[in-house]
Structure formats: C-alpha cells, structure tokens
PQR file with spaces between the fields and no chain letter, atoms N, CA, C, O and H, PARSE charges and radii, in Angstrom:
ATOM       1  N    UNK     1     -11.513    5.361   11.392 -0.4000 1.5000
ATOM       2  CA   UNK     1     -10.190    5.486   10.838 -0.0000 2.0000
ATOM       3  C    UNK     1      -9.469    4.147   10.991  0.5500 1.7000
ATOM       4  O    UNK     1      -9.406    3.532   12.056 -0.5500 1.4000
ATOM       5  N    UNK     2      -8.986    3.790    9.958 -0.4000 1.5000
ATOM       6  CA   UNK     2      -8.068    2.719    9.886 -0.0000 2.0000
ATOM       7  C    UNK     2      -6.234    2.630   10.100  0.5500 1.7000
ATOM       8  O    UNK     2      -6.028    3.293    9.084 -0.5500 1.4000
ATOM       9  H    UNK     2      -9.037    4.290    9.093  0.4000 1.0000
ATOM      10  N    UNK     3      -5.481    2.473   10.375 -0.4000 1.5000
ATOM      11  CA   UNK     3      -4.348    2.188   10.352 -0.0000 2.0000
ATOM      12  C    UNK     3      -3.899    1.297    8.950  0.5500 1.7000
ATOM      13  O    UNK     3      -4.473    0.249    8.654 -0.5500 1.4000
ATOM      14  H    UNK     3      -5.648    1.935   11.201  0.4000 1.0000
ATOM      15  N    UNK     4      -2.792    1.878    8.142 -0.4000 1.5000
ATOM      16  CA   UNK     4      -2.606    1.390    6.867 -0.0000 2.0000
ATOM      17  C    UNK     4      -0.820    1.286    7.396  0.5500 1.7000
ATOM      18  O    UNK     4      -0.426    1.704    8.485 -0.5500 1.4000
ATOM      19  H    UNK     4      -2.326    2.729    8.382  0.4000 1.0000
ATOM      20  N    UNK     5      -0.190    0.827    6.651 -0.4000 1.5000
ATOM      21  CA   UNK     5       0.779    0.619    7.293 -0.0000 2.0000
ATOM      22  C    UNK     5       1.804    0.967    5.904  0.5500 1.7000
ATOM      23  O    UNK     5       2.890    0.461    5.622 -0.5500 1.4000
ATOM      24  H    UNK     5      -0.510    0.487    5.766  0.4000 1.0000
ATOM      25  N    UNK     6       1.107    1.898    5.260 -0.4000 1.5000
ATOM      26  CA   UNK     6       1.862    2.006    3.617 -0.0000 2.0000
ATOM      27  C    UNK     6       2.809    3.572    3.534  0.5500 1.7000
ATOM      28  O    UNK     6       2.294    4.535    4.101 -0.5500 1.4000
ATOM      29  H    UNK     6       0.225    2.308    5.490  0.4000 1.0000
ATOM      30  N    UNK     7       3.543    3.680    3.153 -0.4000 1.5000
ATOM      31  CA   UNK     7       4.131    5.221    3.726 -0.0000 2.0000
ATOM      32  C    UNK     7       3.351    6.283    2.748  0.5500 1.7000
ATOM      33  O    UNK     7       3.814    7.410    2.921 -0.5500 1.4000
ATOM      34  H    UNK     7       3.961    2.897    2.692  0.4000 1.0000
ATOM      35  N    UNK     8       2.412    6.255    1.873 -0.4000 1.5000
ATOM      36  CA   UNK     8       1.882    7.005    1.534 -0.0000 2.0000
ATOM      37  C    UNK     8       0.226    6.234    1.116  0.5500 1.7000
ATOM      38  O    UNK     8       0.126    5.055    0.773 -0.5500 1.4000
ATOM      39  H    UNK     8       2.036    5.339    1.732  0.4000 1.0000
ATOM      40  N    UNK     9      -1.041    7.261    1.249 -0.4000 1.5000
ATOM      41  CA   UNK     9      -2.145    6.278    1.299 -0.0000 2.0000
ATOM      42  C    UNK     9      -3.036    6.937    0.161  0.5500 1.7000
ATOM      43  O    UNK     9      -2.532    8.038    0.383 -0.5500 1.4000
ATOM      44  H    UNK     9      -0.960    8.218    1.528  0.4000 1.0000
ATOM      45  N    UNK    10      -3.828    7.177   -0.752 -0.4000 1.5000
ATOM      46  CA   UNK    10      -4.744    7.344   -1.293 -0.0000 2.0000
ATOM      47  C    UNK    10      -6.040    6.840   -1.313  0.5500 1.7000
ATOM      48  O    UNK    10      -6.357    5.786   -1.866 -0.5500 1.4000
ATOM      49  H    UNK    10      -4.238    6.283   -0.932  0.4000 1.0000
ATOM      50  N    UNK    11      -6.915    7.711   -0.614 -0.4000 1.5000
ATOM      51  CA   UNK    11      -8.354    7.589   -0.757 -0.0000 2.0000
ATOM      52  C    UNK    11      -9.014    8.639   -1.651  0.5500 1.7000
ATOM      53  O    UNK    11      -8.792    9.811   -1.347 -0.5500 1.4000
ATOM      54  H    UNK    11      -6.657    8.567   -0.166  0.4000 1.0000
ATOM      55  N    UNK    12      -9.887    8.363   -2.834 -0.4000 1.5000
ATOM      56  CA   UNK    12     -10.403    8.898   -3.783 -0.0000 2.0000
ATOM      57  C    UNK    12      -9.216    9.582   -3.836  0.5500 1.7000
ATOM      58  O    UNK    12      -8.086    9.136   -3.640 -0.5500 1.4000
ATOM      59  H    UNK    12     -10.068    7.411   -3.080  0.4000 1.0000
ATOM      60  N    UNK    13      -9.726   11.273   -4.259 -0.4000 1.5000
ATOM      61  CA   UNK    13      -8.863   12.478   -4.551 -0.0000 2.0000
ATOM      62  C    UNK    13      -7.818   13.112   -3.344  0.5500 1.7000
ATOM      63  O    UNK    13      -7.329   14.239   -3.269 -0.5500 1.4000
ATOM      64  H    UNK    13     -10.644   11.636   -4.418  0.4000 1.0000
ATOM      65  N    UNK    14      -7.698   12.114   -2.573 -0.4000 1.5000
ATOM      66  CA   UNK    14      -7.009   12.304   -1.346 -0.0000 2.0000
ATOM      67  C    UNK    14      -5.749   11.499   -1.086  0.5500 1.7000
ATOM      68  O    UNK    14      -5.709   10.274   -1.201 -0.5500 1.4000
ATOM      69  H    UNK    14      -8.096   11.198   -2.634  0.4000 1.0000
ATOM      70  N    UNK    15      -4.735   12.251   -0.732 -0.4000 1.5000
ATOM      71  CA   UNK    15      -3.100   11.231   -1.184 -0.0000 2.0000
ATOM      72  C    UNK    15      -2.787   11.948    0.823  0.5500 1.7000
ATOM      73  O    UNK    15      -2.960   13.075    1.288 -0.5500 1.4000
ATOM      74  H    UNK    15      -4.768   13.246   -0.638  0.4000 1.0000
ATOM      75  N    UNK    16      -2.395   10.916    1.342 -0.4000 1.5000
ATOM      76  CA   UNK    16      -1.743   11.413    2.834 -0.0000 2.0000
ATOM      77  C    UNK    16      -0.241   10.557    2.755  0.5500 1.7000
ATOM      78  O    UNK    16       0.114    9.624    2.035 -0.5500 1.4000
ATOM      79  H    UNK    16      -2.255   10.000    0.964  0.4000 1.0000
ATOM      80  N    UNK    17       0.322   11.173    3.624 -0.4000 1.5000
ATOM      81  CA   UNK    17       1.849   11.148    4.015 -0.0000 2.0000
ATOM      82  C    UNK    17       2.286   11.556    5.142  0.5500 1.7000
ATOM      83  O    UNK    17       1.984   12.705    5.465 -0.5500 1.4000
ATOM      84  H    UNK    17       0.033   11.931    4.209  0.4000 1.0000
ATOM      85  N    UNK    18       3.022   10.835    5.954 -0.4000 1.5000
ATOM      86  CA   UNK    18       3.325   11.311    7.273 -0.0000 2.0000
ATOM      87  C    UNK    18       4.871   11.009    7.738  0.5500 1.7000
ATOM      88  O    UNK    18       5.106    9.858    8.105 -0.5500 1.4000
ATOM      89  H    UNK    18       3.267    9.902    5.692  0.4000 1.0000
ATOM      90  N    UNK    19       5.786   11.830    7.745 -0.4000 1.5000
ATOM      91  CA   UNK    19       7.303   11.884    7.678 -0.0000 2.0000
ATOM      92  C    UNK    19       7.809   12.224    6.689  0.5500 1.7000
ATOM      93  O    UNK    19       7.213   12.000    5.635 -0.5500 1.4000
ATOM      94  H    UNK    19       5.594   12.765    7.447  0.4000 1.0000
ATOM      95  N    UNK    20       8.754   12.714    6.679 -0.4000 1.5000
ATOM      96  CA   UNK    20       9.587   13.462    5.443 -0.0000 2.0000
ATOM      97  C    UNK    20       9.982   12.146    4.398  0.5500 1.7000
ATOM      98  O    UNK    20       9.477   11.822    3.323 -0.5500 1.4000
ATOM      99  H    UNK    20       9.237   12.896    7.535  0.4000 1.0000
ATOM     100  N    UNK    21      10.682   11.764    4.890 -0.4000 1.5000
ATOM     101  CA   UNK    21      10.640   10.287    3.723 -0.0000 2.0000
ATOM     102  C    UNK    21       9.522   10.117    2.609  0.5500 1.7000
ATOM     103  O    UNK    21       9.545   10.125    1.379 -0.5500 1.4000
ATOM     104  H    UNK    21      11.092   12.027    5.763  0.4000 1.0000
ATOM     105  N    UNK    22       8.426    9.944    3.677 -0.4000 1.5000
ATOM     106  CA   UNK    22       7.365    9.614    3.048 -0.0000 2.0000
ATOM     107  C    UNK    22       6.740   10.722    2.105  0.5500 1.7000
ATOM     108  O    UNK    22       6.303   10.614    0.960 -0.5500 1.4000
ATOM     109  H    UNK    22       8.408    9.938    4.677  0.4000 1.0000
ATOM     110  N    UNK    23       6.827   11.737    2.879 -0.4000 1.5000
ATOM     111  CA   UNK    23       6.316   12.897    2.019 -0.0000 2.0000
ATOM     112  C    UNK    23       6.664   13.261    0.571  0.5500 1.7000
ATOM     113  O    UNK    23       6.003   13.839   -0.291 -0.5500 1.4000
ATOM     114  H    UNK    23       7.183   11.824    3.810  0.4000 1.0000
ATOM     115  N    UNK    24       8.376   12.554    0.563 -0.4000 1.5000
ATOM     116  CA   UNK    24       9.204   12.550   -0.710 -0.0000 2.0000
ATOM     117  C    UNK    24       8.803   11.420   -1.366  0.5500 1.7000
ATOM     118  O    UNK    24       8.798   11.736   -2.555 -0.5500 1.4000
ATOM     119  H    UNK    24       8.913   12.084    1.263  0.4000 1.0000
ATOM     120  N    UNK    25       8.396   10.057   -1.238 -0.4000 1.5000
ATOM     121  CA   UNK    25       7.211    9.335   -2.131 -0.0000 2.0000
ATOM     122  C    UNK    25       6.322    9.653   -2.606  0.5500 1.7000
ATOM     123  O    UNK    25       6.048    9.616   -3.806 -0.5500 1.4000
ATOM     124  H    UNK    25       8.400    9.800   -0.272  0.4000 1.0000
ATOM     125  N    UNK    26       5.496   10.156   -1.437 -0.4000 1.5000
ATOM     126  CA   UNK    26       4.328   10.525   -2.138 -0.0000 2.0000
ATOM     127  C    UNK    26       4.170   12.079   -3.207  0.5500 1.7000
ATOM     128  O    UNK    26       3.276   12.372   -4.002 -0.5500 1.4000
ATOM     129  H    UNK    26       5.718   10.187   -0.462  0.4000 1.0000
ATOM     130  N    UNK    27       5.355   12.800   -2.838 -0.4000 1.5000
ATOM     131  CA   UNK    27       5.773   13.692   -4.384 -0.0000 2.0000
ATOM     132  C    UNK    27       6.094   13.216   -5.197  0.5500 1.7000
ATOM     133  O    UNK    27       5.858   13.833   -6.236 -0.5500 1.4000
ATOM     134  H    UNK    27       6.080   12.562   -2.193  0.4000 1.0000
ATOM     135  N    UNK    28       6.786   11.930   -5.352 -0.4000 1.5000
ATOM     136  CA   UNK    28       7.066   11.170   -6.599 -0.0000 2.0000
ATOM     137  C    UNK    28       5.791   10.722   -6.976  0.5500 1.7000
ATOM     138  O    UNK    28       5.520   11.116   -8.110 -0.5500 1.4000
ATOM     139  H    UNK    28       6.978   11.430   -4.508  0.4000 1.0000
ATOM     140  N    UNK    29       4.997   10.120   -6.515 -0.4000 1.5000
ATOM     141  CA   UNK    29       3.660    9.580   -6.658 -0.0000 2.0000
ATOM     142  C    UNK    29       3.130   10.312   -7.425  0.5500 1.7000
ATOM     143  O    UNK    29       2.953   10.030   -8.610 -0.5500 1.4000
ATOM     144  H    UNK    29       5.217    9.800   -5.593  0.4000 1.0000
ATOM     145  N    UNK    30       2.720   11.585   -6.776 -0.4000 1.5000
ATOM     146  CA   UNK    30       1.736   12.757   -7.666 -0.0000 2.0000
ATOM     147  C    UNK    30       2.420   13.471   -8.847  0.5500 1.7000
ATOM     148  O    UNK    30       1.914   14.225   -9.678 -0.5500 1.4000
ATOM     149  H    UNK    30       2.863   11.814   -5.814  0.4000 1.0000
ATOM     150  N    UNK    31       4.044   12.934   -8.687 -0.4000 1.5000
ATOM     151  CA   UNK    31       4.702   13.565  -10.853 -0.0000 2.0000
ATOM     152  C    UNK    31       4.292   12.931  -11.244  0.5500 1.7000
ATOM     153  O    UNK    31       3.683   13.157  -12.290 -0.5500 1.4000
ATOM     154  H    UNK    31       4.455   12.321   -8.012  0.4000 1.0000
ATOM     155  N    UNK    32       4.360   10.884  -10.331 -0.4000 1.5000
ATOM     156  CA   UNK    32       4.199    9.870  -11.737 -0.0000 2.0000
ATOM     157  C    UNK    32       2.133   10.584  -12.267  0.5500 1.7000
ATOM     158  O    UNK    32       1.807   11.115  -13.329 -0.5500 1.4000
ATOM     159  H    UNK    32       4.855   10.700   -9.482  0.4000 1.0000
ATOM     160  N    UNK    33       1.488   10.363  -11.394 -0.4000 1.5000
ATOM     161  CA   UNK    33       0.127   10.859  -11.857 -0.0000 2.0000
ATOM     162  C    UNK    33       0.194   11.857  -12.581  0.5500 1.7000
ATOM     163  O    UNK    33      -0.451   11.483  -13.561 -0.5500 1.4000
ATOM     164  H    UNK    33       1.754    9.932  -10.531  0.4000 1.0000
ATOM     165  N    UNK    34       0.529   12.884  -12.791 -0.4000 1.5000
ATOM     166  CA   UNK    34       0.846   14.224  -13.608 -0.0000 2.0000
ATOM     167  C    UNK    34       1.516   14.261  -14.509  0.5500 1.7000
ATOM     168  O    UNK    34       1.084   14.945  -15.437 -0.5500 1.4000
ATOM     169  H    UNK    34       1.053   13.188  -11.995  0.4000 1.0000
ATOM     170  N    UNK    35       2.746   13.637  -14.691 -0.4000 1.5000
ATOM     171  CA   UNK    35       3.643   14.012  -15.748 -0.0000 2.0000
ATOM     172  C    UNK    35       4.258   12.682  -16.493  0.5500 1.7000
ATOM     173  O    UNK    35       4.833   12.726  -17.580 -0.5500 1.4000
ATOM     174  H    UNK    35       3.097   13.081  -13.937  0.4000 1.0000
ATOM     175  N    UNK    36       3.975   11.164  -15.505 -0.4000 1.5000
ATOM     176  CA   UNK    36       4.127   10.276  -16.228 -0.0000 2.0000
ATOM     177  C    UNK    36       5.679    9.563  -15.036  0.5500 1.7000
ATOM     178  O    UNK    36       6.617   10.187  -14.540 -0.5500 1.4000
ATOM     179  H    UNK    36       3.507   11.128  -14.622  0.4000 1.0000
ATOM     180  N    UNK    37       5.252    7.780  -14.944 -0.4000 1.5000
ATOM     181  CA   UNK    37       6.589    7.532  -14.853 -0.0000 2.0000
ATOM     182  C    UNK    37       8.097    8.534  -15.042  0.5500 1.7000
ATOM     183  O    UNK    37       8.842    9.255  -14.377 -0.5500 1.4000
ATOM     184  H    UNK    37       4.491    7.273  -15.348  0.4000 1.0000
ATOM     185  N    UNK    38       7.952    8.090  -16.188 -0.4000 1.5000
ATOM     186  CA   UNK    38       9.144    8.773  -16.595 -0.0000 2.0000
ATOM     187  C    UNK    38       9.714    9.735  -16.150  0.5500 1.7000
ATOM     188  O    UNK    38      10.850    9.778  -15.676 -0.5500 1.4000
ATOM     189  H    UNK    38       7.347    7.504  -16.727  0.4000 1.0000
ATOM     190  N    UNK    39       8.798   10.749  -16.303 -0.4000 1.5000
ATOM     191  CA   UNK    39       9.403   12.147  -16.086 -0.0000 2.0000
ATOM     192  C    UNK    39       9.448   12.308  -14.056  0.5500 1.7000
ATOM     193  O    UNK    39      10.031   13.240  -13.502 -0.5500 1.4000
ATOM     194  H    UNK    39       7.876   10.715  -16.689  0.4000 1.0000
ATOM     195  N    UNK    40       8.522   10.911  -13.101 -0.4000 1.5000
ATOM     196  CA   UNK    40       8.929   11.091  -11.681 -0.0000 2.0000
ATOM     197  C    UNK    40      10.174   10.329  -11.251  0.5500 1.7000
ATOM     198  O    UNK    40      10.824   10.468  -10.215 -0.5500 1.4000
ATOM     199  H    UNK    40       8.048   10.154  -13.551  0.4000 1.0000
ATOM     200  N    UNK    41      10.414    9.290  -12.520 -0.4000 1.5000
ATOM     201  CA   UNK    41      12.374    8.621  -12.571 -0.0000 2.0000
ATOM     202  C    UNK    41      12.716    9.970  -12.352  0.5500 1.7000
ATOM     203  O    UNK    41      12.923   10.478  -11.250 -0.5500 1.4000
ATOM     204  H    UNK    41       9.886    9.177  -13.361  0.4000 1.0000
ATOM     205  N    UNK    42      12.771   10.590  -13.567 -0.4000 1.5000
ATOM     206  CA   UNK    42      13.762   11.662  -13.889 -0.0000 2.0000
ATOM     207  C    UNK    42      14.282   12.589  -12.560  0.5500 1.7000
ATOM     208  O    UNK    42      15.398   13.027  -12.278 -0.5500 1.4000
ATOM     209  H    UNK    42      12.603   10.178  -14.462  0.4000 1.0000
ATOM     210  N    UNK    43      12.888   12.695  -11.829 -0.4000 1.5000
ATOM     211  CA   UNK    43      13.388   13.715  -10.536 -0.0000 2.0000
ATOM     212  C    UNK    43      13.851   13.263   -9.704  0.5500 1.7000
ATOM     213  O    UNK    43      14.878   13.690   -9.178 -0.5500 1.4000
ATOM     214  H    UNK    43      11.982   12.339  -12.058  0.4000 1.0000
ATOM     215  N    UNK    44      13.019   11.946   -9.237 -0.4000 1.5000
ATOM     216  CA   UNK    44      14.039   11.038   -8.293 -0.0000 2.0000
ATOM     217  C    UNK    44      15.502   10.967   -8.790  0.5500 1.7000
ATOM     218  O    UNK    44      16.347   10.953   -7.894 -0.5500 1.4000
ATOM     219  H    UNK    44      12.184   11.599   -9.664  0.4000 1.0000
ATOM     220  N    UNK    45      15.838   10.932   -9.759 -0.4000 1.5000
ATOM     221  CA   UNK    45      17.549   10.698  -10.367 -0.0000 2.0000
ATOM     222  C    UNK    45      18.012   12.142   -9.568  0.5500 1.7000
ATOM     223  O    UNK    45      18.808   12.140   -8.628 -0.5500 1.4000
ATOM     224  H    UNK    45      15.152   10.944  -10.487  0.4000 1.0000
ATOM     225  N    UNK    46      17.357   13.387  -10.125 -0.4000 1.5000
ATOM     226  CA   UNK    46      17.873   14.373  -10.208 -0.0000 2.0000
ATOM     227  C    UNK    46      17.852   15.043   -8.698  0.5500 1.7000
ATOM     228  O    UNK    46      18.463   16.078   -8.435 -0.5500 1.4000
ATOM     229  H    UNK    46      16.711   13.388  -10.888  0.4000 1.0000
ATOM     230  N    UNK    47      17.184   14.419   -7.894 -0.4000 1.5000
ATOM     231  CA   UNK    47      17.099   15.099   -6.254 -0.0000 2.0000
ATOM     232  C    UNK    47      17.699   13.841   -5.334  0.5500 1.7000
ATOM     233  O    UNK    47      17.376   13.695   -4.155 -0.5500 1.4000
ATOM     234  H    UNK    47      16.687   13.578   -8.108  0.4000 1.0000
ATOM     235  N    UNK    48      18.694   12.879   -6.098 -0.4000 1.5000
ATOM     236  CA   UNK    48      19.199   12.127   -5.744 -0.0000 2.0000
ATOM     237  C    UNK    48      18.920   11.317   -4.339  0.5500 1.7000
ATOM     238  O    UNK    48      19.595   11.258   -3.311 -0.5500 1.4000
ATOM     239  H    UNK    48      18.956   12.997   -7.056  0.4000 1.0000
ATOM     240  N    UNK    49      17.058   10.429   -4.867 -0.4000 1.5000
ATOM     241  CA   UNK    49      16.402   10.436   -3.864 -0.0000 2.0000
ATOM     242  C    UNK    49      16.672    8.202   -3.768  0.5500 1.7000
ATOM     243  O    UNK    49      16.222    7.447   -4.630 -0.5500 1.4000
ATOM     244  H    UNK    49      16.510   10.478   -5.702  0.4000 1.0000
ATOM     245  N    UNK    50      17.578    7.674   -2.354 -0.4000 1.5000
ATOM     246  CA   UNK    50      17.275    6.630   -2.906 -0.0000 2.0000
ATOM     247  C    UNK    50      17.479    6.106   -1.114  0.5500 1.7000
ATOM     248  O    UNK    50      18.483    6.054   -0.404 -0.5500 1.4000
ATOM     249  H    UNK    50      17.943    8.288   -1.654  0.4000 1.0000
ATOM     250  N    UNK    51      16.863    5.967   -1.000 -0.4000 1.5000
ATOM     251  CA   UNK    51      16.640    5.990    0.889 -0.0000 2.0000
ATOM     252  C    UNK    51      16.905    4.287    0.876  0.5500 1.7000
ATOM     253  O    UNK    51      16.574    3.266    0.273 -0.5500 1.4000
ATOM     254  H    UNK    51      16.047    6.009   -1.577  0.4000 1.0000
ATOM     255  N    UNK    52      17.734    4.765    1.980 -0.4000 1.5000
ATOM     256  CA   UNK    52      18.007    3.233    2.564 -0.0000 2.0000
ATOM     257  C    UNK    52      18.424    3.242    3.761  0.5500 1.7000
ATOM     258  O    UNK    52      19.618    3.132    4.042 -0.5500 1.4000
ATOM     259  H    UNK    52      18.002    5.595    2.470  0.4000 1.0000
ATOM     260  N    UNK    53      17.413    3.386    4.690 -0.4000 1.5000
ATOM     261  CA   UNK    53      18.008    3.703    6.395 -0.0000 2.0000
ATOM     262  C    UNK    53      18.885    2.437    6.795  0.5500 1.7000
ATOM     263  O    UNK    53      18.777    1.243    6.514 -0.5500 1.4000
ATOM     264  H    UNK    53      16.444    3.476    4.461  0.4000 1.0000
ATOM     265  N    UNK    54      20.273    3.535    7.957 -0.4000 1.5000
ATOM     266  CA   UNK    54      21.167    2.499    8.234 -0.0000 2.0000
ATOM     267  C    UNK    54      20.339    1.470    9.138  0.5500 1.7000
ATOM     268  O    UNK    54      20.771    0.319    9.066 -0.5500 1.4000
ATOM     269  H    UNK    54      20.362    4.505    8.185  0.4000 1.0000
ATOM     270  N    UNK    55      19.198    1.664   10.004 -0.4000 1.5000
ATOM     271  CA   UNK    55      18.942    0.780   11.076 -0.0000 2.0000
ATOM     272  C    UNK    55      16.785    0.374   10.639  0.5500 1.7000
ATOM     273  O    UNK    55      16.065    1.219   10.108 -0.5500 1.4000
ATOM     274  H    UNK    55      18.847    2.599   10.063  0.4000 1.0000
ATOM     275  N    UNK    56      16.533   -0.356   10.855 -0.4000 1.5000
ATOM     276  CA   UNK    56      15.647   -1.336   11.033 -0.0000 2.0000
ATOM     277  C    UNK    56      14.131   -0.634   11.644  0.5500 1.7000
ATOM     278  O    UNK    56      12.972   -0.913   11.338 -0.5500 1.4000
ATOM     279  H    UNK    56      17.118   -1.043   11.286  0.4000 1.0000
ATOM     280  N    UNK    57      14.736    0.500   12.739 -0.4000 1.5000
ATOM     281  CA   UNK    57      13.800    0.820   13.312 -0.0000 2.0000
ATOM     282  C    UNK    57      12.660    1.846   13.867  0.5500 1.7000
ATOM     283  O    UNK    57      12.223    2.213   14.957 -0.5500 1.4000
ATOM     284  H    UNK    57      15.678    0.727   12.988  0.4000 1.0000
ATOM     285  N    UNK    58      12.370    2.166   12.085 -0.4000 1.5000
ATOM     286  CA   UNK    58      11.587    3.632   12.100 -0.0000 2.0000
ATOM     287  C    UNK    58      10.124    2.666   12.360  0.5500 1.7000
ATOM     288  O    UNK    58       9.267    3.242   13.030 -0.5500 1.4000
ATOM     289  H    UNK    58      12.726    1.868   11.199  0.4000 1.0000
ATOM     290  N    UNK    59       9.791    1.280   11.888 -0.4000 1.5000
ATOM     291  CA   UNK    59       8.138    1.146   12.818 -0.0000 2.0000
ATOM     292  C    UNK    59       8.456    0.125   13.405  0.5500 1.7000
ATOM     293  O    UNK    59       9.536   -0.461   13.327 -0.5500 1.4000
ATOM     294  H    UNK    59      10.487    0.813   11.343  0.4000 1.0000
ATOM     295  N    UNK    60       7.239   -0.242   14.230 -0.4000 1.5000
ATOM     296  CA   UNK    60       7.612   -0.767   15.344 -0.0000 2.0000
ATOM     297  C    UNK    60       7.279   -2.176   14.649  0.5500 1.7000
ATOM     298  O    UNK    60       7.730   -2.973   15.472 -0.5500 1.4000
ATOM     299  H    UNK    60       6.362    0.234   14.293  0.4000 1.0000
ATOM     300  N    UNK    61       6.798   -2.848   13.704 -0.4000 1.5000
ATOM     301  CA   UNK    61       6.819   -4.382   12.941 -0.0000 2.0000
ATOM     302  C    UNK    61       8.477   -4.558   12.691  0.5500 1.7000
ATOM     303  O    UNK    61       9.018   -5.661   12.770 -0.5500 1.4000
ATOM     304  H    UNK    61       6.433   -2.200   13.035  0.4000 1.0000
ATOM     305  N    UNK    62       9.069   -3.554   12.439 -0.4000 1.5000
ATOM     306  CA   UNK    62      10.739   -3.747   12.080 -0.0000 2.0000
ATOM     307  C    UNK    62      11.344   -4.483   13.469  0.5500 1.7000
ATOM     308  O    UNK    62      11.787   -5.603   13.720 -0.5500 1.4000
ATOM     309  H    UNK    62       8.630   -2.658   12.375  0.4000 1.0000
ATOM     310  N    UNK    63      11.127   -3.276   14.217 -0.4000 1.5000
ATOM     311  CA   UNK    63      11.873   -3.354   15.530 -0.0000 2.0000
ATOM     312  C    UNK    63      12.319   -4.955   15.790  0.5500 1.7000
ATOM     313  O    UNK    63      11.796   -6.023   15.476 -0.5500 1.4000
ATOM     314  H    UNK    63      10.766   -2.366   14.013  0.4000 1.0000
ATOM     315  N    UNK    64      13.617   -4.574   16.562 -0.4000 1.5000
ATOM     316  CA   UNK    64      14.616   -6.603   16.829 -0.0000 2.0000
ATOM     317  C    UNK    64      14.405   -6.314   18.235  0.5500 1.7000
ATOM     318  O    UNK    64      14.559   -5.168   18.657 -0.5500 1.4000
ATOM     319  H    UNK    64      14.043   -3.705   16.818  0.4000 1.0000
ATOM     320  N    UNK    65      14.089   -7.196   18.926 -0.4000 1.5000
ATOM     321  CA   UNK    65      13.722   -6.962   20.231 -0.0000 2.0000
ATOM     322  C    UNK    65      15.495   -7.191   20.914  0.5500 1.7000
ATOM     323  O    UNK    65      16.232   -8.010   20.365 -0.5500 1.4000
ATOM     324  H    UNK    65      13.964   -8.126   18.583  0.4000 1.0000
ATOM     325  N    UNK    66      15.989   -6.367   22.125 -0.4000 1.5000
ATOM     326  CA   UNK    66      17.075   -6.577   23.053 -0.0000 2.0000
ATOM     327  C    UNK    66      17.517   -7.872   23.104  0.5500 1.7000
ATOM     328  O    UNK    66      18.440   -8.180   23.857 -0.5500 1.4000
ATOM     329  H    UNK    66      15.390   -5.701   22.572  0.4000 1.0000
C-alpha cells in the first residue's frame, strides 16, 4: 500500500475517499464520469459545495510549526 496524498484516489474500477470533504469530491468525480462535466458543475452549484477551510491544518504537509 502506498500513501497518495490526493483527497480522492482511483485505481482501475476503484475510486477511494477518506473524510467528508473528500467524499463530496469524489461524488462530484463519479457525476462528472456518469453524467458529464456539466451536469457535476450543476450539482456542485446546487449543493452549494465550495470548501475553503478557515485554517491550514487538516494534513500534516500544511501544518505552520509554533
């Protein structure tokens, strides 16, 4: 097993996600595969999905040291 450092990963027919954030990418991911760009804009617009954490330090490459 490798460490990927991507918030959502695909190997072959296999899509992983780990945190809610992420989990909400990688549902956008599998509309855009299914239904097209477009129509995974459309839901992101519509589940008013646009993440921008206030602080730095959900992994530890972010982290500002004391």
């Amino acid at each position: 097993m490798t460490y990927l450092p991507q918030r959502y990963v695909r190997s072959g027919n296999i899509i992983t996600a780990a945190g809610v954030s992420a989990g909400v990418d990688m549902a956008l991911y599998l509309a855009s595969l299914i239904a097209g760009d477009d129509t995974a804009k459309a839901i992101q617009l519509a589940v008013e999905y646009d993440p921008r954490p206030p602080f730095a330090s959900a992994m530890p490459r972010k982290r500002v040291p004391n």
